[in-house]
Structure formats: C-alpha cells, structure tokens
C-alpha positions in Angstrom: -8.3 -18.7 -15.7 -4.5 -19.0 -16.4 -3.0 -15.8 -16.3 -1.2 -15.9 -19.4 -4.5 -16.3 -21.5 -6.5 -13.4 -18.9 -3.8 -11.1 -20.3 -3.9 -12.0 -23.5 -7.5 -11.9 -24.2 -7.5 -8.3 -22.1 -5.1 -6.9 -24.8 -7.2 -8.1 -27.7 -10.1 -7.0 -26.1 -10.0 -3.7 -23.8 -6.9 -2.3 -25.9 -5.9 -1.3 -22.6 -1.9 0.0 -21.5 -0.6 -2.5 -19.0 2.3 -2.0 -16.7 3.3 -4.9 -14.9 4.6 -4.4 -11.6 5.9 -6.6 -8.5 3.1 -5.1 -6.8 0.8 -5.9 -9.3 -1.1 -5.2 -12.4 -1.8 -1.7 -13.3 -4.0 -1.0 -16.4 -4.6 1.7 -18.1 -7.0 2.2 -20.4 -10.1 3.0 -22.7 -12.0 0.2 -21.8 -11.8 -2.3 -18.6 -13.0 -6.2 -18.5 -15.9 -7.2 -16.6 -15.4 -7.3 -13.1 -16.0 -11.2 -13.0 -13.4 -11.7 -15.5 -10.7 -9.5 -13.5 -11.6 -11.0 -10.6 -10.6 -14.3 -11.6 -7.0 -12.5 -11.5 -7.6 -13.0 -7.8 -8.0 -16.4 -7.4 -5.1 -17.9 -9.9 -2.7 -14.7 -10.9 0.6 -14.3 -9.5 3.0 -16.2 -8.3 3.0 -18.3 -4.7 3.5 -17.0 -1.3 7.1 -16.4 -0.5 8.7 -19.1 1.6 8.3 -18.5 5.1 11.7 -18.3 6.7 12.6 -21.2 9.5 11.4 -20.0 12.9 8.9 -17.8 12.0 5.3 -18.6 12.2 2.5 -17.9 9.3 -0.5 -17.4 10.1 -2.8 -16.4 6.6 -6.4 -15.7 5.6 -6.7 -13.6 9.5 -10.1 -11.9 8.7 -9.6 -8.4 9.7 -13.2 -8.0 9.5 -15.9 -10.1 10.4 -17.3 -12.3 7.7 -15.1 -10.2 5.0 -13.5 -13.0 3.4 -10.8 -12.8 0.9 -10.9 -9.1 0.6 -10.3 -8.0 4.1 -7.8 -10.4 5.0 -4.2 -10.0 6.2 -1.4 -12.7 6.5 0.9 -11.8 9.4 4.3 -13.2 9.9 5.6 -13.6 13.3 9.0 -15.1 15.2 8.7 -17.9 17.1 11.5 -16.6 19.4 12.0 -13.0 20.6 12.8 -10.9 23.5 9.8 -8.9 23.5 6.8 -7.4 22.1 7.6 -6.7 18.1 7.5 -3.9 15.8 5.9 -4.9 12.7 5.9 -3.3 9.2 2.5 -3.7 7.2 3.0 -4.1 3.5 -0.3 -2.8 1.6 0.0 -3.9 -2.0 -0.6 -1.5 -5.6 -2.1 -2.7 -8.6 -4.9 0.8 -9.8 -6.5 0.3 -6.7 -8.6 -2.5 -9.0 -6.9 -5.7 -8.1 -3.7 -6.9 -6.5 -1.7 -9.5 -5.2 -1.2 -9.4 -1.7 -0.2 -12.8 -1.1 2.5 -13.3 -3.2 4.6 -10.4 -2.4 4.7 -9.6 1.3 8.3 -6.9 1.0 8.6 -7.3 4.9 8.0 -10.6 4.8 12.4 -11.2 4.9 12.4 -8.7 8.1 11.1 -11.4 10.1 14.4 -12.6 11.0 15.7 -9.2 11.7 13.9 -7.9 14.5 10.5 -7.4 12.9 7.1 -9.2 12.4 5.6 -8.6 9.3 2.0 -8.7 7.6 0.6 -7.9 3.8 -2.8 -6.9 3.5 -5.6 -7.4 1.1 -8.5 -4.9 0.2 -11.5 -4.4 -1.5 -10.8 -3.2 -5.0 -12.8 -1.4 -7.9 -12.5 -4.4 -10.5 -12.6 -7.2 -8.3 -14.9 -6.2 -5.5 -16.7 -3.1 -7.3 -15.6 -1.1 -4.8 -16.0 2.5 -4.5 -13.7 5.3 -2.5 -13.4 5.4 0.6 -13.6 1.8 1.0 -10.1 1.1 0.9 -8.5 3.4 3.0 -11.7 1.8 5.5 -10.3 -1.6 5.2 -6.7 0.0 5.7 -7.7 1.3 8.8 -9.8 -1.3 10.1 -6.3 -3.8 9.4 -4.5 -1.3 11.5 -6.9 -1.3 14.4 -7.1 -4.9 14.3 -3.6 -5.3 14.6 -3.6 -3.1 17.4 -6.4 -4.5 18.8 -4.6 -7.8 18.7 -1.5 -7.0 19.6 -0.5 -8.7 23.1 -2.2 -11.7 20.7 0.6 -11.8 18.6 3.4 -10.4 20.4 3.2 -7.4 18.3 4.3 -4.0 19.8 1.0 -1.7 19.6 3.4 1.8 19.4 5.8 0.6 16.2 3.7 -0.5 13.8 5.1 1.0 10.3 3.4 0.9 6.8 5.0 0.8 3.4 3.6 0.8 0.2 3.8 1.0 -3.9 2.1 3.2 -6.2 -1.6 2.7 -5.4 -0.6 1.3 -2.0 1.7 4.2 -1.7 -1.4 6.5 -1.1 -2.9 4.5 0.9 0.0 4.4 3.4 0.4 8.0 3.2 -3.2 8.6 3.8 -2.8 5.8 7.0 0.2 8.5 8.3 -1.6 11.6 7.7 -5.1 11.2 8.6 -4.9 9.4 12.0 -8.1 10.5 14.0 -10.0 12.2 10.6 -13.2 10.2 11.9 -14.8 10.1 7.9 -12.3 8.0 7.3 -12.1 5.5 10.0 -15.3 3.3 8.3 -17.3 1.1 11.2 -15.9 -2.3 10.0 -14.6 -3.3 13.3 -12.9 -2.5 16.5 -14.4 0.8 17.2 -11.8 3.2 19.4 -9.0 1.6 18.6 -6.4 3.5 17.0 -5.4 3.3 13.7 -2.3 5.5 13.6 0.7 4.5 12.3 4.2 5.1 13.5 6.2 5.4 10.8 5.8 5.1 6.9 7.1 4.3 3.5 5.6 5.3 0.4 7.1 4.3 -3.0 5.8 6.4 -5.7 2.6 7.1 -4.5 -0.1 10.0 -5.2 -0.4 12.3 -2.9 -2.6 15.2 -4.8 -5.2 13.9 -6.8 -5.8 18.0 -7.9 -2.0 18.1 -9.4 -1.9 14.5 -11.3 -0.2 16.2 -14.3 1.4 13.0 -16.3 3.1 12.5 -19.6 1.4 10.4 -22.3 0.5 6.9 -21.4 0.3 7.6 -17.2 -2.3 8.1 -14.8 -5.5 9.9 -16.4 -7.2 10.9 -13.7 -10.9 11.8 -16.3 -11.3 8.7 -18.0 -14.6 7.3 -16.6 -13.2 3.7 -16.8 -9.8 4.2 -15.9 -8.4 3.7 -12.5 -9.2 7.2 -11.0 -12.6 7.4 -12.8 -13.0 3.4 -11.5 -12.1 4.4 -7.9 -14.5 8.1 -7.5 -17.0 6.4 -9.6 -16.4 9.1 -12.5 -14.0 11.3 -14.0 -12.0 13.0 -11.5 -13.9 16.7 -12.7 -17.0 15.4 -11.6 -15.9 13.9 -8.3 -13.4 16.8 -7.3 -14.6 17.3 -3.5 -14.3 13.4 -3.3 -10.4 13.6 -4.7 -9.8 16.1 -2.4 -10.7 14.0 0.9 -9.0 11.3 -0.8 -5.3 13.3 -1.5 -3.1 12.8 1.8 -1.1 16.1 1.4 -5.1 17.7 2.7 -4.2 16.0 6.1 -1.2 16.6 6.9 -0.3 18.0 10.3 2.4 18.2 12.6 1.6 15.2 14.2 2.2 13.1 11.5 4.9 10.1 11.7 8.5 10.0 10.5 8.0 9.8 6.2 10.3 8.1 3.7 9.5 9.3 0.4 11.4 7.5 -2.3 10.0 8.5 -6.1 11.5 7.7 -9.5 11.8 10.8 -11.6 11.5 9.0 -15.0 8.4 8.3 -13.5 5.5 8.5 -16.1 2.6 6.7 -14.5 2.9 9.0 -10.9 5.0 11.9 -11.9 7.8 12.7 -9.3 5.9 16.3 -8.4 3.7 13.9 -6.4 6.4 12.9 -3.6 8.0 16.0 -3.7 4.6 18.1 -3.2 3.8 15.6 -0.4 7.3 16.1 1.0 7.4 19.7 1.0 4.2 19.6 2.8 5.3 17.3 5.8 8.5 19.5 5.8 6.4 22.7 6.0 4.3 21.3 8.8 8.0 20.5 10.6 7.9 16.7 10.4 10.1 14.4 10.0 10.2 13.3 6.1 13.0 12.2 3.9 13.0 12.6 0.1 14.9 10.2 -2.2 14.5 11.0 -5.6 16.0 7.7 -8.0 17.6 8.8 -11.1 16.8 6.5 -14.0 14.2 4.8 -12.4 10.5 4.9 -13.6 7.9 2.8 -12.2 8.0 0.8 -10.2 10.8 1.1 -8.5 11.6 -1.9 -6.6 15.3 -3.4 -6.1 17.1 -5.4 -3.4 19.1 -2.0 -2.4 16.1 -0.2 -2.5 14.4 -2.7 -0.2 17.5 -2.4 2.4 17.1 1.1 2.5 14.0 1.2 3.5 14.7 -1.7 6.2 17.4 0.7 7.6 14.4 3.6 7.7 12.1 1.4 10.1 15.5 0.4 12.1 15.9 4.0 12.9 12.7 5.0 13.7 11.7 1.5 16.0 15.7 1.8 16.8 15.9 -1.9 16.0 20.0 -2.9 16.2 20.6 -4.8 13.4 23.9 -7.6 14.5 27.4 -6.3 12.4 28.0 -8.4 9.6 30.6 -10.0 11.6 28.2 -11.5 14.0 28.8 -9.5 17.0 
C-alpha cells in the first residue's frame, strides 16, 4: 500500500495523533488499524536504504535469529580496508515500539568511513508482528550476542560495540546498557552464553521510568489500552505495573553499567525531559559515567547533522577512535 494513502485512510479512520519522525512513525491514539494493515507499513513505507559509501561492504537481511525473517534481521556495514578488528555502533530504530523503519535510516551508517562499522536492527513490534513485552528487548539482545558471536566473522571488535537509539529505541538501548547479565531478559532466541553487554550508549529521548511518564496533552499515555504502552504490556500500564517496572531501565542500573550519553529535548511533549534526567541522575548516583545534554528548543525528535556529530565524537572517546584533523594529517 503506498504510504501516502496508508496515512491518509489511518487519519480518517483511527483519529489517531501522528508524529512523524526520522525514526519512524509514532501514533498516538484512541483507536489503532489492524495489524495487517500497519504491517503493510513494513514492506513499502519509508524511504530507500542510504547509499552505501565506496569501500565499505553491505551485507543486509543477516538473520539474527534462526528462521526469524524480516523481523529479527540486522544489516551490518563493514570496511573493506582497516587495520584491525572494528568497533561498531548498532543503531536500534523508534517508531511506539509498533513499527519502524530500520532499513532506511541506519544513523551510523556515515561512520563507516571514520573508523567504525556500523549495523541497524529490526525487531518484532506490537502492530506489525503482535508482539508483546519482553520480546523486543529479547531480539535486542539476541542481535547483540550475535554480533559478538560473530565477530572475528566480520572483523568487528567484540569489546566496543556501542548502541544508540530514538525515542522507543532510546529505551531499548538504555535497557541493553543497564541490564547486561539480568538473565529474564536475555530470551533463548540464539547464541546462548554469549554476552550481550554493550560498551557504550546513546539514548535520544528515550523512557527510562515507565512509573513517572507524566506528559503534557497529546504525549505518551501510558493507560490507553490501544495506545503504544497499553499495545506493548498488553493493557493499560495500571494493570500491567510489575511488567513496566521490569521494563523501566533506571530498575537496573548498577555501577557497572557503560559510559551514557543522554541527550533530551526539553520542549519535549511526547517523552518529557524528567525521563533523561531521572535516568541520568541514577547512573550518576550509582558513580557511572553519564553525560546529560538537555536541547533547548527542541521537542521530539531531535535529530540534526550537529547533533549526529556529537554523538560520533561520544563513541570516539569512549573506543578512543582518532578521527584525521581536517587538514588531513
């Protein structure tokens, strides 16, 4: 279906609130289409892939699990020339948690000929796959310990593997960085006793406390049965509190958890800003490393080119990858 006509017969029909994203879709609303007819969004919405810059190798459709098809795939981006094993940085699209396009908008896709490899992920989601928590952090994971698993594979480093995400992919990189070794939710979809920790991690406007979601008009309701919360716990949020919980990241933080960059907008109306900075003052209580970056004027999403380069310069610090001075030397 084109995506034009999906939208417009959504409006007429769901009278749902949409906010399009880079990272996707995310709708809002007091009545959702039929999962057939949002998963057609899978299949034929968004734009194409990125080009692929020269000298770097794609490899798509890498099934992360056996037999998962489209939904627990990853494309993964790799040099064709490099000194040694690579760091790689793992984009894990938004969109509700109910569909997304992980194909079209790889963000570390253009690191590739900086020092990195790169990969996007896709997961099963509540509209398209009718897929209930915890199954996407378990295909998050399961990506993770495949990459790991296959690192000497692909050249990729096994102790720098980063993760950075938007919105709904923003908690599930910060649950990636926080609950390394919590063994409910690792899932059983592959590569058993391989780590799935992460190294270091990005999260763009992402919840971190289901239990505090306080927005303004026209955000996140966290009790509408058909909204994205209700969608992903399989009810409103006040019947499915001890699932939210073990779903929030900031209940698994620890000392051990990697080096955090936290960037929120504070016009924010769909995650409200209290979510980074309750997640932040939680790593910084538990003596991590975390930076905050509130944007001013910025709602959500938040992506821009300078934005983007600021989170590069993150992962440089962290993998200490030496980026060449602009004047070539």
């Amino acid at each position: 279906m084109n995506a034009l006509v999906f939208l417009t017969r959504l409006c007429s029909t769901s009278r749902a609130v949409l906010l399009v994203a880079a990272s996707g879709l995310l709708l809002i609303g007091d009545r959702l289409p039929a999962v057939d007819a949002v998963g057609a969004v899978k299949s034929s919405a968004g734009p194409p892939p990125p080009p692929v810059p020269a000298g770097v190798k794609a490899i798509r459709d890498i099934a992360y699990v056996k037999g998962g098809g489209p939904s627990q795939s990853l494309d993964l981006f790799v040099p064709e020339k490099a000194d040694g094993p690579l760091p790689i940085v793992v984009w894990i699209p938004g969109g509700a948690w109910m569909h997304i396009n992980w194909r079209s908008d790889c963000r570390s896709l253009a690191w590739t000929t900086r020092g990195y490899a790169a990969a996007s992920i896709s997961y099963r989601t509540t509209a398209e796959d009718n897929a209930l928590w915890p199954a996407q952090i378990h295909d998050c994971k399961a990506a993770i310990r495949f990459l790991r698993a296959n690192a000497k594979k692909y050249n990729l480093d096994p102790n720098r593997i980063g993760v950075w995400g938007e919105s709904a992919g923003g908690h599930l990189v910060s649950l990636l960085a926080t609950s390394g070794g919590v063994q409910a939710l690792e899932g059983d979809l592959g590569n058993e006793g391989v780590s799935s920790r992460v190294q270091a991690v990005c999260v763009w406007c992402g919840p971190s406390n289901f239990m505090t979601i306080d927005t303004p008009p026209g955000g996140l309701k966290v009790d509408e049965p058909l909204g994205p919360v209700g969608r992903l716990f399989g009810g409103p949020m006040h019947q499915r509190e001890a699932l939210a919980k073990r779903a929030s990241p900031i209940n698994y933080v620890t000392p051990n958890a990697p080096p955090f960059l936290i960037m929120h907008g504070e016009g924010d109306a769909t995650i409200p800003i209290s979510q980074g900075r309750e997640l932040f003052e939680a790593l910084t209580k538990a003596q991590t490393s975390v930076k905050f970056e509130p944007l001013k004027g910025t709602g959500h999403p938040i992506d821009r080119p300078d934005r983007r380069a600021r989170v590069l310069d993150f992962f440089d610090e962290v993998f200490k990858v030496k980026q060449p001075e602009p004047n070539g030397k």
